[in-house]
GUTORTOR-32506 format. One line per field, with one value per residue (C-alpha): residue in three letters; x, y, z. Coordinates in steps of 0.1 Angstrom, whole numbers, always signed. Each point is the difference from the previous one (the first is absolute). Layout:
code = c(ALA ...)
east = c(X ...)
north = c(Y ...)
up = c(Z ...)
% end
This chain:
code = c(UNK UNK UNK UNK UNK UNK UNK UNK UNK UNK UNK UNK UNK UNK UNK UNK UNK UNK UNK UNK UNK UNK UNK UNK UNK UNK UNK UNK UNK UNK UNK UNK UNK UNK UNK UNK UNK UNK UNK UNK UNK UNK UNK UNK UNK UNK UNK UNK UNK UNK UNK UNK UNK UNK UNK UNK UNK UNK UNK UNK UNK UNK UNK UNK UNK UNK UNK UNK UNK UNK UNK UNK UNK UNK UNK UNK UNK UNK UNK UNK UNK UNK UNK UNK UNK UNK UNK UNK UNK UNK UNK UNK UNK UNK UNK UNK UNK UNK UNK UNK UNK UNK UNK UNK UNK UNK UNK UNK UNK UNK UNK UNK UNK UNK UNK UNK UNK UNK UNK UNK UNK UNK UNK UNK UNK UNK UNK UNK UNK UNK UNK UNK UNK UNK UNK UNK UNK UNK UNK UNK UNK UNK UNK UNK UNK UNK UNK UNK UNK UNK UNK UNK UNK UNK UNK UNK UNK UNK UNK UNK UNK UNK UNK UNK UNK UNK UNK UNK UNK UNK UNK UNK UNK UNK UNK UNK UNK UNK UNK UNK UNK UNK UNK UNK UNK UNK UNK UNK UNK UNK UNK UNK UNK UNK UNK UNK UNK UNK UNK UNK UNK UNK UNK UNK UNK UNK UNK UNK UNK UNK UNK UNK UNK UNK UNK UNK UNK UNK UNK UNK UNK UNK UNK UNK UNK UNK UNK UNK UNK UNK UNK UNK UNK UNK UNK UNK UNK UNK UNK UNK UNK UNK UNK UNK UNK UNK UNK UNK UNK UNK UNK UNK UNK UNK UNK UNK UNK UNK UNK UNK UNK UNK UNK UNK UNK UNK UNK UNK UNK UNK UNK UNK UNK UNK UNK UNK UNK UNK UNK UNK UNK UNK UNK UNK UNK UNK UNK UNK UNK UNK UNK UNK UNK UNK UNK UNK UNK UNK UNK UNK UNK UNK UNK UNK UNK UNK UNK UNK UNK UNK UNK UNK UNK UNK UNK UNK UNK UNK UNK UNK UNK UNK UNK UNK UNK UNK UNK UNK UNK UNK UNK UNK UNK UNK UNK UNK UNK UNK UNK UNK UNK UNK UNK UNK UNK UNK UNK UNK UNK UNK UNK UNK UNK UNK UNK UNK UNK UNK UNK UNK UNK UNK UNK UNK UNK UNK UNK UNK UNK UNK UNK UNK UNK UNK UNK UNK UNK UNK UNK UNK UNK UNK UNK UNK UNK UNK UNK UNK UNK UNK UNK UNK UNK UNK UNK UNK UNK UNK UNK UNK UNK UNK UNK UNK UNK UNK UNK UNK UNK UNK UNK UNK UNK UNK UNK UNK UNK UNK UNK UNK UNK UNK UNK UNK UNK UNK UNK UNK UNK UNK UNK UNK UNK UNK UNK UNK UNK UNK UNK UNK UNK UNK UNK UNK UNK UNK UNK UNK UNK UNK UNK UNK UNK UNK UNK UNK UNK UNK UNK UNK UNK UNK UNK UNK UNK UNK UNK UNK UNK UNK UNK UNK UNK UNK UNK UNK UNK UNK UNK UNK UNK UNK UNK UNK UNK UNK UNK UNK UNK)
east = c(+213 +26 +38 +2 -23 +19 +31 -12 -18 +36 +19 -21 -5 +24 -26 -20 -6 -17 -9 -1 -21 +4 +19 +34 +24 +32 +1 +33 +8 +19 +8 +20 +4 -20 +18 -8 -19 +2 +12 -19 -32 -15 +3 +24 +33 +3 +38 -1 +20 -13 -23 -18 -20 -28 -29 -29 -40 -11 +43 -3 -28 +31 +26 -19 -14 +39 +11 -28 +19 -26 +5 -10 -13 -9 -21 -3 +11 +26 +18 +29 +21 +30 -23 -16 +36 +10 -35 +7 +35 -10 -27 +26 +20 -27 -5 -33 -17 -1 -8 -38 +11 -8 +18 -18 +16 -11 -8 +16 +10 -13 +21 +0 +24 -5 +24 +0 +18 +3 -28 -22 -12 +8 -13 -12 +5 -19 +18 -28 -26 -37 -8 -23 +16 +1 -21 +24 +18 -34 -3 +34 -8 -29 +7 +34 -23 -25 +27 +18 -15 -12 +41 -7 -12 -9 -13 +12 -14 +16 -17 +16 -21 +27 -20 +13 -31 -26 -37 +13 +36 -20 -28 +28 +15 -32 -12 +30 +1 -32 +3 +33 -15 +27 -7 +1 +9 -4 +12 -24 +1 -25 -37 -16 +11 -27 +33 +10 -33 +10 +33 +4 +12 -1 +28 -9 +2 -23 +3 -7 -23 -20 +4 -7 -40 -7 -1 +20 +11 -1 -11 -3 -36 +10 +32 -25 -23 +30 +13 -37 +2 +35 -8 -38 +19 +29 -7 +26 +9 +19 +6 +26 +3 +31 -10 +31 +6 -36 +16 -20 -36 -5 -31 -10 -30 -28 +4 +23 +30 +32 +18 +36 +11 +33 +34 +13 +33 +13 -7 +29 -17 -33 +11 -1 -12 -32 +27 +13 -36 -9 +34 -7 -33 +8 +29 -18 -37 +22 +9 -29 -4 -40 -11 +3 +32 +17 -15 +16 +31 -4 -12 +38 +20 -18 +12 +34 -1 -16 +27 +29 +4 -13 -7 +13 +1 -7 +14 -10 +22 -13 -35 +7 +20 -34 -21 +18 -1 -33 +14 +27 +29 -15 -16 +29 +15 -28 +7 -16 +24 +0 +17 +18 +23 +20 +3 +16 +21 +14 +8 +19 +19 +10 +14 -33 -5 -40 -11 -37 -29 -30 -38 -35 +14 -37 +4 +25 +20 +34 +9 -5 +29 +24 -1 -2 +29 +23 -7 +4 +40 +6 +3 -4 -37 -27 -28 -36 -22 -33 -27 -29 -40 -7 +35 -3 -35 +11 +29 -21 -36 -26 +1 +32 +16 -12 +19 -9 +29 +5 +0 +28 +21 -3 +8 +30 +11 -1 +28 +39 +14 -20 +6 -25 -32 -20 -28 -4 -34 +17 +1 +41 +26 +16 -8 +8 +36 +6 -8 +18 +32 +7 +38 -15 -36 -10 -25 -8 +18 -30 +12 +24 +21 -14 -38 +11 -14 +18 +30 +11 -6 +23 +30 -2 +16 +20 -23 -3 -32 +0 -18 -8 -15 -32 -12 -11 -35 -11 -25 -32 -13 +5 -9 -38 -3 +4 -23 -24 +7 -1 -31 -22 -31)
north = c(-377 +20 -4 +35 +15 -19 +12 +32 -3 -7 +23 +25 -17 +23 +27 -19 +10 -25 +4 -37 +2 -37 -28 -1 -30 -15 -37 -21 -29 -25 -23 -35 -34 -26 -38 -14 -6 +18 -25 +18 +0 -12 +33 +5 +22 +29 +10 +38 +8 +35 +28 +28 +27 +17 +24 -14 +9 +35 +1 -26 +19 +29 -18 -14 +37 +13 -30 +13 +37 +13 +31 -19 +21 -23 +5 -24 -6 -24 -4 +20 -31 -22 -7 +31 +12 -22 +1 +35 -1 -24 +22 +29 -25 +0 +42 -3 +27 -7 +31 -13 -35 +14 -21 -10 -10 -39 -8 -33 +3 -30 -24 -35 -28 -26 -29 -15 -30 -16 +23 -10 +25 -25 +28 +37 +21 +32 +26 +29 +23 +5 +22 +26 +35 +27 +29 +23 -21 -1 +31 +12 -26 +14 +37 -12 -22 +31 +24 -12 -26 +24 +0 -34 -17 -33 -10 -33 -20 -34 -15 -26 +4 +10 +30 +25 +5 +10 +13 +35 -1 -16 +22 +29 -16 -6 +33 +23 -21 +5 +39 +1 -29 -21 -39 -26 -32 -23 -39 -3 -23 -15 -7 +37 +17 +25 +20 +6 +18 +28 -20 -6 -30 -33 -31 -31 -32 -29 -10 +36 +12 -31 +7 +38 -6 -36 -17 -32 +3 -29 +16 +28 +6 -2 +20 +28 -1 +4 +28 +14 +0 +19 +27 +11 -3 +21 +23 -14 +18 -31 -38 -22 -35 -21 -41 -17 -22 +14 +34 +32 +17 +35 +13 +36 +23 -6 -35 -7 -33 -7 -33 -1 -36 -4 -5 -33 -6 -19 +13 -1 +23 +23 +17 +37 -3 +25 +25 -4 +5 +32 +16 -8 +11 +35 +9 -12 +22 +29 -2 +4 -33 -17 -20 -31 +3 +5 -31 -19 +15 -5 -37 -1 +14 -28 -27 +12 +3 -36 -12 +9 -12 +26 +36 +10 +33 -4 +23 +19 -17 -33 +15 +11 -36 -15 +19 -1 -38 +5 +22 -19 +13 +31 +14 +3 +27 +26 +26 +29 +31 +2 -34 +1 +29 -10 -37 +18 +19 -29 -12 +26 +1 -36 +19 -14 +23 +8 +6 +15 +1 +5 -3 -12 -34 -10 -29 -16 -6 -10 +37 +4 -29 +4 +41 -12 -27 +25 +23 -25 -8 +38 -6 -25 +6 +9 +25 -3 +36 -12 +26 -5 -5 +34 +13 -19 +12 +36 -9 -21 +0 -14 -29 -10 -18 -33 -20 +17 +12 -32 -26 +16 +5 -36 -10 +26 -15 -32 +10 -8 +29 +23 -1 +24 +14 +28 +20 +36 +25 +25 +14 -2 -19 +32 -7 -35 +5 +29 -29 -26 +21 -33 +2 -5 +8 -17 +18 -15 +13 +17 +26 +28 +9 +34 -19 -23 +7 -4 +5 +33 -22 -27 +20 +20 -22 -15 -27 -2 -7 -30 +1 -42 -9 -12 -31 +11 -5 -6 +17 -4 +23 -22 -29 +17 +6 -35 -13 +27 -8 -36 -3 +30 -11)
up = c(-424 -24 +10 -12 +28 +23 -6 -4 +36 +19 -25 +20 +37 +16 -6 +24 +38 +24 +35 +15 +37 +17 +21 +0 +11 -12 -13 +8 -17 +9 -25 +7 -8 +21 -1 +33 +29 +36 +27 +21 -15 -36 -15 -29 +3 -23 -5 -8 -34 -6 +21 -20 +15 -24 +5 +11 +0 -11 -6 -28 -20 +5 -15 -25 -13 +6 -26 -27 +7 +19 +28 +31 +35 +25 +27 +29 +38 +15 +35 +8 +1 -19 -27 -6 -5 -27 -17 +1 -14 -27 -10 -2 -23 -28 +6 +15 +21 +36 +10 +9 +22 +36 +26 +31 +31 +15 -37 -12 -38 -17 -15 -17 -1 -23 -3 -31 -16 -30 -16 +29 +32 +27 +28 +8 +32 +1 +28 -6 +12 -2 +28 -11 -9 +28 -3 -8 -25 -19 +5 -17 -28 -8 +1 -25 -23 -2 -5 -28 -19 -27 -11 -14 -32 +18 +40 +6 +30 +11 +30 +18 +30 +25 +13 -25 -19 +26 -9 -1 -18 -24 -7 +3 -33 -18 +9 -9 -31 -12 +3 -22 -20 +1 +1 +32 -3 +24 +8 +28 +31 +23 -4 -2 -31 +10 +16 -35 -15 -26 -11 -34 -3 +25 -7 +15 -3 -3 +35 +11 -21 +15 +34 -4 -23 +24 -36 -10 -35 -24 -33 -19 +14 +32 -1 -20 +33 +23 -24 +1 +35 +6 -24 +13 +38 -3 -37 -18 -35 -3 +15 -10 +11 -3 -7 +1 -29 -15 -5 +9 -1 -4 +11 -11 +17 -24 -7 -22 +5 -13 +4 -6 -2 +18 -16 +3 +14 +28 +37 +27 +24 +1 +28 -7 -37 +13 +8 -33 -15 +22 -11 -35 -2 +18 -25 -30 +12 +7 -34 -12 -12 +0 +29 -20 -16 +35 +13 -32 +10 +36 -9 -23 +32 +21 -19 -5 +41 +8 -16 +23 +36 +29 -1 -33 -23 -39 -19 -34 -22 +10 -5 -29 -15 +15 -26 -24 -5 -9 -30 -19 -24 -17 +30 +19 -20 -6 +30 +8 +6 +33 +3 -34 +11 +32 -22 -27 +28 +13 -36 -15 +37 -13 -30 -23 -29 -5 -33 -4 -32 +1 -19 -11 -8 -15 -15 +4 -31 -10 -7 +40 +13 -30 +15 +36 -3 -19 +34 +24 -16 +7 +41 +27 +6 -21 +15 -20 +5 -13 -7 +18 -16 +6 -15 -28 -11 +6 -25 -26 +1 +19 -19 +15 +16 -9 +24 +36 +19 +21 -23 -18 +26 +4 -35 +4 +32 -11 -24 +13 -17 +29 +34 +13 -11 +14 -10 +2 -7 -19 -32 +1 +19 +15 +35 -5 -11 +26 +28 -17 -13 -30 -14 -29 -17 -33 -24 -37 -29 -10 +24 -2 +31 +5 -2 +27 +34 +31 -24 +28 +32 -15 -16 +33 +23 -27 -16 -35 -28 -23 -32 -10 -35 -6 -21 -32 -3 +32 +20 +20 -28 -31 +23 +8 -36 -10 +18 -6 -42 +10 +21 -9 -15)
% end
């Protein structure tokens, strides 16, 4: 998975609208320190330090897709009570859209209370509803979820099983998906996952995915035969089931499997790590990312999440430090655009001077870092615009480059004179420079200042053009030629 597409994938997140359709409930934590035994019975006392309220359920996949910068609509139903009102207010803490919770009278709002000490649950209490929804609740659920689920890149359904998602608020959200083909996916609940047929995706775990195909899974034959079994019952594009400390198994309509082995680290709590995997998946498909890379990502998120204690967000920068420990040193610096401006933004607001070049840089040669190390001691940071394969043949032949546009921005990132590298596709760095606006932009003395371009954009908001020196005698050119004299037979 590239770091680059990552950060490019939240860069643009807030672009991102998702309808989430499900249970919602509040989860209270109590946590405390537990140092003795009841006199009254042999239970241990918990003395309460700290009480936290977060959003539970269906609310949890919310909060996870607002921390990822995604525009959340909820749908859902809860009681016209004390809890609905502060799951309610919470939600209009984070600037979600309530405007789709209907309130029904009698209704308990759900809510858990866990009491946890020293890293430990000691107890839950469940205060919550499961009545089935009135008539004319469904009703207005259905007629809302019909109405306007075309105004969304993403259907999100998160079934708890507390009698929000009945038969026909759920075929309402498949339906109305299908005809603005916008995807569904689902984190199912209970045994027939025949109530989700047309979705695109299903979620569940091991344990679930058992109980819903009446196959124990022990291998990878049998978990194939359950996967089988899913798919030709509900006509799945897509099935993903979580494993636990096995990772995840993608199943695709037609046949085809992908493992992804989990990412070890040490697990405090799994609680609320599939809400973390639905909300990554959603923002990371409405992207337009493959079905496979958002399961690597979602399979990122749920590590990052099974390592903190209770219902817990992950954010993108924690995503992104995640995947990026699979890219060491160089990596880290080539950006794309998109997430190279606002870092340069928040640079020169700390008064960092940017300097910018740019080139083929084919071949690496000592030419190339005596040029870029005379740039990089002009400012604070040192901005790279590499030309891409497809530039660089327009500019010299199809027989270049030799080095392909990735590998060199490697080799050039690996250098501790640059700070960033990014590639661009045109023929000139014009559009480059406008978004970046460097104090300073270096071109070889090869160059007059009238020949420069980008010279304008730069002297027009007061930046100035630096002509640097080259190396006698060194070039990619001379370099090609000696080993042609050298080697030609």
């Amino acid at each position: 998975m590239e770091r680059t597409a990552v950060e490019t994938l939240f860069a643009h997140s807030c672009e991102v609208r998702c309808l989430v359709v499900g249970d919602l409930m509040l989860d209270e934590y109590l946590w405390g320190k537990a140092e003795r035994i009841s006199p009254e019975a042999p239970v241990q006392v918990v003395d309460i330090i700290r009480e936290e309220l977060r959003l539970g359920g269906a609310g949890n996949v919310v909060h996870n897709l607002v921390a990822l910068g995604v525009q959340v609509a909820v749908c859902s139903v809860i009681g016209d009570d004390q809890n609905g009102r502060e799951l309610l207010e919470k939600f209009c803490r984070h600037g979600i859209d309530t405007s789709a919770i209907f309130l029904e009278a009698g209704r308990r709002t759900s809510r858990k209370t866990r009491v946890v000490a020293a890293h430990q649950q000691i107890v839950r209490i469940d205060r919550e509803s499961r009545e089935a929804l009135s008539l004319e609740i469904e009703r207005q659920l259905c007629t809302w979820i019909t109405e306007h689920a075309s105004e969304y890149k993403v259907v999100v359904l998160s079934d708890y099983n507390k009698g929000v998602l009945t038969p026909a608020v759920i075929a309402s959200a498949i339906s109305a998906a299908a005809k603005a083909d916008i995807p569904v996916l689902v984190d199912p609940k209970g045994t027939d996952f025949a109530r989700y047929a047309g979705a695109t995706l299903l979620t569940p775990n091991r344990k679930e995915a058992e109980a819903a195909s009446g196959i124990p899974i022990n291998d990878e034959s049998s978990l194939a035969h359950a996967a089988e079994t899913i798919m030709d019952a509900t006509g799945l594009q897509y099935l993903l089931i979580t494993r636990s400390e096995e990772g995840m198994s993608l199943f695709s309509k037609g046949g085809k499997v992908t493992h992804i082995p989990t990412i070890a680290r040490e697990v405090f709590d799994v609680s609320g790590a599939g809400d973390t995997v639905l909300a990554t998946l959603a923002v990371s498909i409405a992207s337009g990312f493959g079905m496979a890379e958002s399961a690597s990502l979602a399979n990122v998120a749920a590590g990052i999440a099974v390592g903190k204690l209770g219902t817990s967000i992950v954010t993108p920068e924690e995503i992104i430090t995640t995947v990026s420990l699979a890219h060491k040193d160089s990596h880290a610096k080539i950006k794309n655009l998109d997430v190279l401006s606002p870092l340069l933004t928040v640079e020169k607001n700390r008064g960092k001077r940017i300097v910018f070049t740019n080139g083929c840089f084919d071949l690496l040669h000592a030419g190339h870092v005596k040029y870029l190390q005379k740039a990089r001691n002009l400012g604070d940071l040192l901005v790279l615009g590499l030309n891409s394969d497809a530039s660089v043949r327009r500019l010299k032949g199809i027989k270049r480059p030799l080095i392909d546009q990735d590998e060199r921005a490697h080799l050039l990132a690996a250098l501790d004179c640059i700070d960033f590298v990014t590639i661009f596709e045109e023929d000139t760095p014009i559009e480059l420079i406008t978004a970046i606006k460097p104090h300073i932009l270096a071109k070889g003395g090869d160059y007059s200042l009238d020949g420069v371009v980008g010279r304008e954009v730069v002297e027009s908001y007061g930046g100035r053009v630096e002509l640097i020196t080259f190396l006698d005698g060194k070039s990619t050119t001379n370099i090609i030629e000696k080993v042609l004299s050298l080697y030609s037979v």
